[in-house]
N, C-alpha and C positions, 0 to 999 in steps of 0.2 A: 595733341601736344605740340607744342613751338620748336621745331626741327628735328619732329620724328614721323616718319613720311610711313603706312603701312600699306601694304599691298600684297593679293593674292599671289602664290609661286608658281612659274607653270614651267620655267627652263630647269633642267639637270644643273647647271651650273648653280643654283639656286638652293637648289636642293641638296647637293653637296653643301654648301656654303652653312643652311641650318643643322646638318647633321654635326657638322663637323663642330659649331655651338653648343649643339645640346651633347655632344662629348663632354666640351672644355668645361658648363657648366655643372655639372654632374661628376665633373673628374674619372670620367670613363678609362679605361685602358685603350690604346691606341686600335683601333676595325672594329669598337665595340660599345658605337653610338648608340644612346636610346633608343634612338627612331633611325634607320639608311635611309638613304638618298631614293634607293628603288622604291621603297615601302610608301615613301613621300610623294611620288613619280605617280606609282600606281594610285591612290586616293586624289590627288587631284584629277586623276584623268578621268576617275569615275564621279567626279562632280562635288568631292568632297569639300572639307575646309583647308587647306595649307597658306599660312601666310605669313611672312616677314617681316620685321620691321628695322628701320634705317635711320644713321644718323650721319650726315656726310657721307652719303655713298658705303658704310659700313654696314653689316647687320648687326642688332646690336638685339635683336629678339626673333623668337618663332613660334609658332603656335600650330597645329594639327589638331582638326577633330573630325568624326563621321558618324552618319547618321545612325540612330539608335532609338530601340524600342521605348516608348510607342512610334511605329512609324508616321510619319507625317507630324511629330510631334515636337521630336524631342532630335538636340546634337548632339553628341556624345563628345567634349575634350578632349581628346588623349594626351598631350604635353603641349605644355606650354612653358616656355622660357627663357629668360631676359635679363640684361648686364643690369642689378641689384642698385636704388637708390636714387632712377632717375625718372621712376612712373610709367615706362615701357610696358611690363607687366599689365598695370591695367589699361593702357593703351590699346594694346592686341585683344584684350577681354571684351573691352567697348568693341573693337570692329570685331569684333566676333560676333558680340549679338544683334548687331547693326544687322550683321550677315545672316543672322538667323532669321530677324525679324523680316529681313527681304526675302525671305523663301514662308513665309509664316509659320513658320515652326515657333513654338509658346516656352520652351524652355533649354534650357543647355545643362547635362551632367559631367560629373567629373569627379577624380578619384583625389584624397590628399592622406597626406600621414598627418596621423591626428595629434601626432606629439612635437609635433613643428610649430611652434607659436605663431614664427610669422605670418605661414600658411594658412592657418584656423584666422587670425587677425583678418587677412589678406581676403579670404572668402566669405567669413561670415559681417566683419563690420565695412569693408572698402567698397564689396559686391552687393552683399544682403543673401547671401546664398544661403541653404542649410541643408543638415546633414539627411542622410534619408535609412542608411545602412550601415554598418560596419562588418569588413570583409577581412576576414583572416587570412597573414600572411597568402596575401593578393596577387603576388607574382614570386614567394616562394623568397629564399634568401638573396638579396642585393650585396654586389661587393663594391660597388662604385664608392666615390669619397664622402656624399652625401649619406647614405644607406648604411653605412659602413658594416657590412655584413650582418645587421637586426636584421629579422624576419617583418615583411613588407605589407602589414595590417596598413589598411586603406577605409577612410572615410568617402562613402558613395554621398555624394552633394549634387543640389538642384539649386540652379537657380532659375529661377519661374521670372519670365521675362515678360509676361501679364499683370504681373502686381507691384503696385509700390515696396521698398525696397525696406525691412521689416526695421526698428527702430533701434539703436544701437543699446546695447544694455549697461547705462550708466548707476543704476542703484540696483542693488537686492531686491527681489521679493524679499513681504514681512515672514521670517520662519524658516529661509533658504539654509540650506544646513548642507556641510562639506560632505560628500561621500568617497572621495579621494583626497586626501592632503599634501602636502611638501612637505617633510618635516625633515628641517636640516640636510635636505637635499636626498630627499630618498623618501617611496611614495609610501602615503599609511591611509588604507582602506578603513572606511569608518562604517555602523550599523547606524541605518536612520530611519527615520516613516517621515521626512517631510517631504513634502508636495512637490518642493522645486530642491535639485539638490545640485552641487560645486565638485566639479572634477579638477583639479589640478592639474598644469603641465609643468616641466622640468624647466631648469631656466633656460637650457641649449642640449637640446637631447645629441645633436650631432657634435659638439665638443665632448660630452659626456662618454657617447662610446669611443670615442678614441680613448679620455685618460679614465676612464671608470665601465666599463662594460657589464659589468654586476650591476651595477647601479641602473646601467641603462634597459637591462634584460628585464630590471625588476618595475620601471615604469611603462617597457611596451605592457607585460602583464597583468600590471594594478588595471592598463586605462583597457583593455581589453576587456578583462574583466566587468568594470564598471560601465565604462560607457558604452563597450560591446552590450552586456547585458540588457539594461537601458534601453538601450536603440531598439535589441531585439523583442522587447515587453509591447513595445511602441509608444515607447517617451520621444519627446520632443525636443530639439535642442532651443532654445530662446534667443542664445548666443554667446559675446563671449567677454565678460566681466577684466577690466584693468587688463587685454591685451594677456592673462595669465592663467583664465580657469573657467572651461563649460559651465554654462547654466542650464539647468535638462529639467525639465516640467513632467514629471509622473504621469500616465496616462491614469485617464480619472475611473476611477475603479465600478465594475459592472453589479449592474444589483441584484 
């Protein structure tokens, strides 16, 4: 990117400096950053990922991740996060796996709320990444501004940094049929047997719980439900249709 400089973090001042971001990001309560400055300190020291990125001398993103099983395989994410709008984001994802690929590691995981639009957009068509599990309420109840007190269900994602980068899904399969809907802003679980089946997301789940909380309780549980199920059957995600609805391919039934 044209005046955003990234680089590994190895000073405390550094480190401080990302914590105190992925606070402001996240709208943390003031000593109750995602990630401390120590925790940052300690992972780079043991050879981990920690890295910044800068725009005029500001940080203006961070990213953290460490290794993860399989070992010698795979990095594991932990956070990563960045001032929204200006390609930062995928900026630090690229040196990330630039960084992987220079240790040969074959892949990079990482967790997302699957009712985040932009997030799902962001991983599945920007990166090519896809889902691999779905973890219930993953770090238990979040109170931060983001989170806003839902229960913290997490999308387990790979992205496989060996393969070309899967193709974005601009039409339907023939026969795809909704198994979660929006209907007038509130989710309706449908009964299907098609092959490929449409999960719906909310238009802004994080506006949503602030002015409608019912609302919002009632689509962590439809997408739980469904795409948790799914996932756990060992359906495939394809990807993800107009920026607004999973495409998940049925695992093909045993004879």
């Amino acid at each position: 990117m044209n005046g955003t400089t990234i680089r590994e973090l190895h000073d405390m001042a550094d480190f401080d400096a990302a914590s105190v971001l992925f606070a402001e990001i996240w709208g943390s309560e003031p000593g109750t950053s995602p990630l401390s400055a120590e925790a940052m300190r300690a992972l780079s020291h043991a050879g981990n990922y920690v890295a910044g990125a800068y725009e005029e001398g500001r940080m203006v993103g961070a990213s953290a991740a460490f290794f993860g099983e399989p070992i010698g395989t795979t990095l594991h994410s932990h956070i990563t996060g960045a001032v929204m709008g200006r390609g930062v984001g995928l900026a630090l994802k690229l040196h990330q796996r630039q960084w992987a690929l220079d240790r040969q590691l074959k892949r990079i995981t990482w967790t997302y709320d699957p009712l985040i639009r932009r997030n799902a957009y962001f991983n599945l068509v920007k990166l090519g990444a896809r889902p691999e599990g779905y973890l219930t309420s993953f770090y238990g109840a979040m109170d931060d501004a983001i989170n806003g007190g839902d229960e913290s269900d997490r999308v387990l994602t790979a992205w496989d940094l060996t393969a070309p980068a899967p193709p974005e899904v601009t039409e339907l399969p023939t026969g795809a049929a909704h198994r979660l809907r929006d209907h007038a802003g509130r989710p309706q679980t449908r009964t299907t047997d098609a092959d490929v089946v449409l999960i719906d997301l909310p238009d802004d789940i994080e506006a949503l719980r602030r002015t409608d909380p019912g609302a919002a309780r009632a689509w962590r549980l439809a997408v739980r439900h469904t795409l948790g199920g799914l996932l756990a059957d060992g359906a495939r995600v394809l990807g993800l249709h107009e920026r607004r609805r999973y495409v998940v391919q049925r695992p093909a039934p045993h004879a």
